[in-house]
C-alpha positions as MATLAB code, in Angstrom:
seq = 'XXXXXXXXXXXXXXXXXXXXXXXXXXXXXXXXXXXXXXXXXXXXXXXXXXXXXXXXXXXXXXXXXXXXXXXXXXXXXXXXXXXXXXXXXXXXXXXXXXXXXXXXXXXXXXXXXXXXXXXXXXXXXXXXXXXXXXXXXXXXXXXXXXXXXXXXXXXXXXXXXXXXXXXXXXXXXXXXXXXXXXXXXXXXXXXXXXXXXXXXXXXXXXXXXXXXXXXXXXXXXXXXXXXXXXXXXXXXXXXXXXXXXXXXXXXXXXXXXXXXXXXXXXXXXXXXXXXXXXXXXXXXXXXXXXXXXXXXXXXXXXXXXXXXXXXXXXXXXX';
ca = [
     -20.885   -0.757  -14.890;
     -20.573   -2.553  -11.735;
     -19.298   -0.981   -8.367;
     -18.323   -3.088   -5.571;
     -17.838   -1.799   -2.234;
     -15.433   -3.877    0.042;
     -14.576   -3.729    3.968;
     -11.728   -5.621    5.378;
     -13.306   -6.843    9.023;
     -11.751   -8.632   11.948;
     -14.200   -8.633   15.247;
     -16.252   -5.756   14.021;
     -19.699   -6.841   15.264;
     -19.974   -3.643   17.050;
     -19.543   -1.035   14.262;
     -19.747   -3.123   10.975;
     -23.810   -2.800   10.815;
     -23.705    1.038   11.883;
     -21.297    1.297    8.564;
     -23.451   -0.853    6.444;
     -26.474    0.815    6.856;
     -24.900    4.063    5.736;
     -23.988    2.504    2.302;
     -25.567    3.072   -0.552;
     -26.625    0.639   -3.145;
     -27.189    3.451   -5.737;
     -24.514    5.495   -7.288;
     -24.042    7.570  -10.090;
     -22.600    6.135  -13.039;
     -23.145    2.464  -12.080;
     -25.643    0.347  -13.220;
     -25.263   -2.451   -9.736;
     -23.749   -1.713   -6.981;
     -22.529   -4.496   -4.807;
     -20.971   -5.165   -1.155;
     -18.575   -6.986   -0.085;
     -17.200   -8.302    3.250;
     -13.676  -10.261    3.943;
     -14.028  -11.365    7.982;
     -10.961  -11.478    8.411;
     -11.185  -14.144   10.779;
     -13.785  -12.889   13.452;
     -14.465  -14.480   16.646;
     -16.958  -12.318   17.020;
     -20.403  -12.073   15.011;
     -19.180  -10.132   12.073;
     -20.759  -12.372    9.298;
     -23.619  -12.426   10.962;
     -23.946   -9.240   11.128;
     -22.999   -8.927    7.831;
     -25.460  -11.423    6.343;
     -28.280   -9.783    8.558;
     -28.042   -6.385    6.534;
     -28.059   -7.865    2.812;
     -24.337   -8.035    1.829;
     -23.653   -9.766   -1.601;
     -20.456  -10.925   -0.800;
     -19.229  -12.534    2.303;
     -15.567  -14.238    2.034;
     -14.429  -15.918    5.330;
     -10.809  -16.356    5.912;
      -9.957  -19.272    8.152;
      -7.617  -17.692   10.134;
      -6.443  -14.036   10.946;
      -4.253  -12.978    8.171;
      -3.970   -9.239    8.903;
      -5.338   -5.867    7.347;
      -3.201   -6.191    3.946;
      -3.915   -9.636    3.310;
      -7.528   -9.361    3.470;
      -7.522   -6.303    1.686;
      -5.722   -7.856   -1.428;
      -8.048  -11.211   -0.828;
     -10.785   -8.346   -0.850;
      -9.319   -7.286   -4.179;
      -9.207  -10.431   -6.032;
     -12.471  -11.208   -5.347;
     -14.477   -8.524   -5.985;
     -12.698   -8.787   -9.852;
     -13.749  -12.602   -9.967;
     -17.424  -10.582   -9.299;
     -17.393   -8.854  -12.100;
     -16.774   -5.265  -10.647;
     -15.560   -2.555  -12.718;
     -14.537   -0.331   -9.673;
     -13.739   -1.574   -6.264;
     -14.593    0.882   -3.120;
     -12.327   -0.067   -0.016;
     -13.839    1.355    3.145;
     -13.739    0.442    7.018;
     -15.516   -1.658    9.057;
     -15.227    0.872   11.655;
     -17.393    4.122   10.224;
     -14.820    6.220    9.564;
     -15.684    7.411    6.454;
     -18.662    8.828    5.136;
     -20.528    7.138    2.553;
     -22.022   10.158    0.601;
     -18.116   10.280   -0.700;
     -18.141    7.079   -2.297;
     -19.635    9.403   -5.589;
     -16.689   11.974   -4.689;
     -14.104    9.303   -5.155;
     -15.510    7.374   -8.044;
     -16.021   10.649  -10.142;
     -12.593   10.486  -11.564;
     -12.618    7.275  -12.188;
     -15.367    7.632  -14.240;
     -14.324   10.557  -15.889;
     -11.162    8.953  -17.009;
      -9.012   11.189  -15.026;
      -7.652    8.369  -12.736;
      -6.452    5.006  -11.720;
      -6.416    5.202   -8.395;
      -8.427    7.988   -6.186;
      -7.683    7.844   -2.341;
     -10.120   10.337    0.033;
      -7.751   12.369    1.825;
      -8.674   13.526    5.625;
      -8.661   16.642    7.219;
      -5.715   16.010    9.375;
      -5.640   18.933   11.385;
      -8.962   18.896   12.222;
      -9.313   15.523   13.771;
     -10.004   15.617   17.700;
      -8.733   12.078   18.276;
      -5.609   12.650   16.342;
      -2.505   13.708   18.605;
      -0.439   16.773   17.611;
       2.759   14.075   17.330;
       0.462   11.898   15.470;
      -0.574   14.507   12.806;
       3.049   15.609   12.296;
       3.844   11.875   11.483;
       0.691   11.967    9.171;
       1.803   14.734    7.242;
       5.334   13.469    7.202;
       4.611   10.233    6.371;
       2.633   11.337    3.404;
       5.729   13.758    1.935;
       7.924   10.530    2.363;
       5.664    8.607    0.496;
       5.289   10.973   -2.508;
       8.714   11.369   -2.784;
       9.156    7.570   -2.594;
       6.100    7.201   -5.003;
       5.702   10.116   -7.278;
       2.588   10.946   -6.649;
       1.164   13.991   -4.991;
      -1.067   11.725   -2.422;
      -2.113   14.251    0.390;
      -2.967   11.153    2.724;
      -0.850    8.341    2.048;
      -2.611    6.277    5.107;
      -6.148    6.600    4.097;
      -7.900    3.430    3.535;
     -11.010    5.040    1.750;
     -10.086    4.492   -1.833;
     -11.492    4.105   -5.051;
      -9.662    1.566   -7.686;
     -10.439    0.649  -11.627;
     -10.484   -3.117  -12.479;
      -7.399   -2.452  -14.418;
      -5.399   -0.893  -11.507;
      -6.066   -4.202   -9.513;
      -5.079   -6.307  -11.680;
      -1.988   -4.759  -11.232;
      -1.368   -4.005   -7.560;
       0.694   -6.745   -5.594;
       0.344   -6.737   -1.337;
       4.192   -7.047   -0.877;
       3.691   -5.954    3.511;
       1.818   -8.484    5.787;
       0.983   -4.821    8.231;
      -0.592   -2.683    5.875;
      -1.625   -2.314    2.052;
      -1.724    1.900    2.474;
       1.841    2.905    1.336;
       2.439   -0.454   -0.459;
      -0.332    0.232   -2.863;
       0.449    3.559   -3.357;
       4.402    3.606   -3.850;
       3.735    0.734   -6.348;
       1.213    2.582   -8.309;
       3.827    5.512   -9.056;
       5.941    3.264   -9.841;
       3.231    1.283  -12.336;
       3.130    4.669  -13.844;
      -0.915    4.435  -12.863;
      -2.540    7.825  -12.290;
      -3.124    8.693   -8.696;
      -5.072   11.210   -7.359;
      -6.490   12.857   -4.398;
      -9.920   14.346   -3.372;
     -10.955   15.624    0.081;
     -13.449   14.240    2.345;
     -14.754   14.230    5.588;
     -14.983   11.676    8.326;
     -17.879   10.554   10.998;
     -16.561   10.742   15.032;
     -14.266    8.126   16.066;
     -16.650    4.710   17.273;
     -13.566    2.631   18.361;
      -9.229    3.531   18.313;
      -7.188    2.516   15.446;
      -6.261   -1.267   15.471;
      -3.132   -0.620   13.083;
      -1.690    2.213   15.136;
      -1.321    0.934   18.741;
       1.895    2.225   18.986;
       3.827    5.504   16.938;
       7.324    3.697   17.047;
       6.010    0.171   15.788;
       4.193    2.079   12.909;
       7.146    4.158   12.367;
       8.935    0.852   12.177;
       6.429   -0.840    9.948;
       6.312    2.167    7.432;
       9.840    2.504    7.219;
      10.383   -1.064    6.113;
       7.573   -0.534    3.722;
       9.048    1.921    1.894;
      12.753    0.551    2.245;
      11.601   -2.565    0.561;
       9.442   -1.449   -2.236;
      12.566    1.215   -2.666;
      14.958   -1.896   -3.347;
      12.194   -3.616   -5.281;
      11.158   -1.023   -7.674;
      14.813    1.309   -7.692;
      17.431   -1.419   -6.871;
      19.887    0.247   -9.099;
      19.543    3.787   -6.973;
      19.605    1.899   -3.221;
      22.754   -0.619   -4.708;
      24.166    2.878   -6.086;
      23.465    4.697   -2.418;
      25.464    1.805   -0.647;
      28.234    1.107   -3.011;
      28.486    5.200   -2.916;
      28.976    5.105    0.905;
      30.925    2.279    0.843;
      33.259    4.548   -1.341;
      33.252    7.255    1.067;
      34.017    4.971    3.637;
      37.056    3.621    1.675;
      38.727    7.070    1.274;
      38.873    8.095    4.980;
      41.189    5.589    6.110;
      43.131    5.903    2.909;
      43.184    9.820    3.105;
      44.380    9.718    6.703;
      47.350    6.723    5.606;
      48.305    8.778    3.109;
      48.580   12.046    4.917;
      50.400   10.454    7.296;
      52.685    7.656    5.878;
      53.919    4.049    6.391;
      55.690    3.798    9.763;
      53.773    2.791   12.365;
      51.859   -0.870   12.265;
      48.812    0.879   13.336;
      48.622    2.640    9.496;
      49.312   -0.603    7.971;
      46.203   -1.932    9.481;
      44.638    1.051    8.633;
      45.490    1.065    4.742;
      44.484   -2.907    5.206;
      40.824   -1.806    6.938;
      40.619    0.912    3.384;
      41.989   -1.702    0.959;
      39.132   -3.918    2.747;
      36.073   -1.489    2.192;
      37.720   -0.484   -1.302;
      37.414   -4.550   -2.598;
      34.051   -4.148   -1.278;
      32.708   -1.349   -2.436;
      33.925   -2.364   -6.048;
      31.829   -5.561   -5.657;
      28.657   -2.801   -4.517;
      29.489   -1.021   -7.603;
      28.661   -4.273   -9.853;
      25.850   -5.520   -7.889;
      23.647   -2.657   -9.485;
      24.206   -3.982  -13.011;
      22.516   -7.549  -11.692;
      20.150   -5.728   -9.951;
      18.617   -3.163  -12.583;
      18.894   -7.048  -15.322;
      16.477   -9.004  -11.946;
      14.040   -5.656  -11.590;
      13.510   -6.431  -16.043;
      12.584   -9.558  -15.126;
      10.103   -8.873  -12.373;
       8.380   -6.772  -14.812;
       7.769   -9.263  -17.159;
       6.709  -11.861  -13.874;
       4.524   -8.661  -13.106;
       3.010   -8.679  -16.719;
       2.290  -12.254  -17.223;
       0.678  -12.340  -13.527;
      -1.403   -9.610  -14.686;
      -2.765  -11.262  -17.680;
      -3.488  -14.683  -15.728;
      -6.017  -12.787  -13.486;
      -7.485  -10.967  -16.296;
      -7.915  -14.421  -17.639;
      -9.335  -15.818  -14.615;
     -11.437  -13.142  -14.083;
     -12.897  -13.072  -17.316;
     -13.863  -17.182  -16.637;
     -15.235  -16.578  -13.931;
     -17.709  -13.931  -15.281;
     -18.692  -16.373  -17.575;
     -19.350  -18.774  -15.037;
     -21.701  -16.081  -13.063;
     -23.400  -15.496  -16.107;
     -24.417  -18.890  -17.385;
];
């Protein structure tokens, strides 16, 4: 059994090596364990730092590509390594590394897909009060939007089986966090949460500069993977609207007659939304026949990796 730790980095000279030397390269239940760094396109001395304290992996992306993108690049190749379970942790120290076992344990119990550490919210110092109240209601948004029971939906210390990567897709270019997850329930892949603690804040957050943006962000996140994964249920909510639209200007035409022009243009404006809410009402059928085929796109994708994966452990081995 091989474990492969991974840390997306951009310009993390600074903290990288303080996180590296805190990681183990022994863990229960794994026979090699492996690390593995994505520089995200540093113009700082992350590689080098990386390189100076032993790691196995180093993949350097040309160009910044952002957190989700390296994460997912992250992803692919630690499979093409051979791992059996991929560790994603950051560059920054936030995490401690004595919960690596904490998180794997389920995996390797068979009780598991997916295992994400969830924080202490309320006891973090650096965390605002209005930033913990997003955190928590974040998190309930993204378990009803998932079905999971995810405690931290933002955490990026998370342990995943070869078999759940081969299946998780980066749809966002912000952040893989509620992407990952809301596809997962979706997957029908088990997901589950364990506690953990965290080390004292080294640096801020990179990905939340700003509550609104990541409000923004989030929001789309979840409104796309919604139309990707439920089109039928978000064409439904519209065409359902669009309905209730319809009947207000109707109701008040017919309560109060044909004589004026005004209430022609009224019952014009209903007859209007009614056309278009029937077209609403058909779009769902198309949808729910497209979301079919994605699964079968999703299915065949998934068996291509597995088969370039497998190659290229047979290349490593020879």
């Amino acid at each position: 059994m091989k474990l492969i730790i991974q840390i997306p980095c951009y310009n993390e000279a600074a903290t990288l090596g303080i996180t590296l030397r805190e990681l183990p390269r022994q863990v229960a239940g794994f026979t090699c364990v492996e690390w593995l760094i994505v520089d995200d396109g540093s113009k700082d001395e992350t590689t080098a730092v990386a390189a100076t304290h032993g790691v196995d992996h180093i993949l350097r992306l040309k160009r910044h590509a952002g957190l989700a993108r390296a994460f997912l690049w992250g992803l692919e190749a630690s499979l093409h390594h051979g791992a059996d379970v991929i560790v994603n942790t950051d560059a920054d120290n936030q995490y401690q590394a004595k919960d690596i076992e904490k998180i794997v344990t389920p995996l390797l119990q068979g009780k598991a897909d997916i295992v994400i550490g969830s924080r202490p919210i309320d006891q973090i110092q650096h965390f605002s009060a209005t930033k913990k109240w997003l955190q928590k209601w974040g998190s309930k948004v993204v378990r009803l939007a998932s079905h999971t029971d995810v405690a931290d939906a933002t955490s990026g210390f998370r342990a995943i089986s070869r078999e759940a990567a081969l299946r998780l897709h980066v749809f966002d270019e912000y952040t893989y966090t509620l992407d990952t997850i809301i596809q997962s329930g979706h997957k029908k892949l088990a997901v589950l949460s364990v506690p953990i603690a965290i080390n004292p804040e080294l640096r801020p957050s990179r990905l939340i500069t700003s509550i609104p943006r990541y409000i923004f962000h989030s929001g789309r996140t979840i409104l796309r993977l919604w139309m990707m994964y439920r089109p039928g249920s978000f064409l439904g909510c519209l065409a359902l609207f669009s309905s209730f639209a319809a009947c207000l200007p109707l109701g008040y035409v017919w309560y109060s007659g044909w004589q004026t022009d005004s209430r022609l243009l009224v019952a014009l404006a209903a007859t209007l939304i009614t056309l278009l809410s029937a077209v609403l009402w058909s779009i769902p059928l198309l949808a729910i026949l497209l979301a079919g085929n994605r699964k079968i796109l999703e299915d065949v994708q998934y068996r291509l990796k597995k088969l370039e994966c497998e190659k290229a452990e047979s290349h490593e081995s020879r």
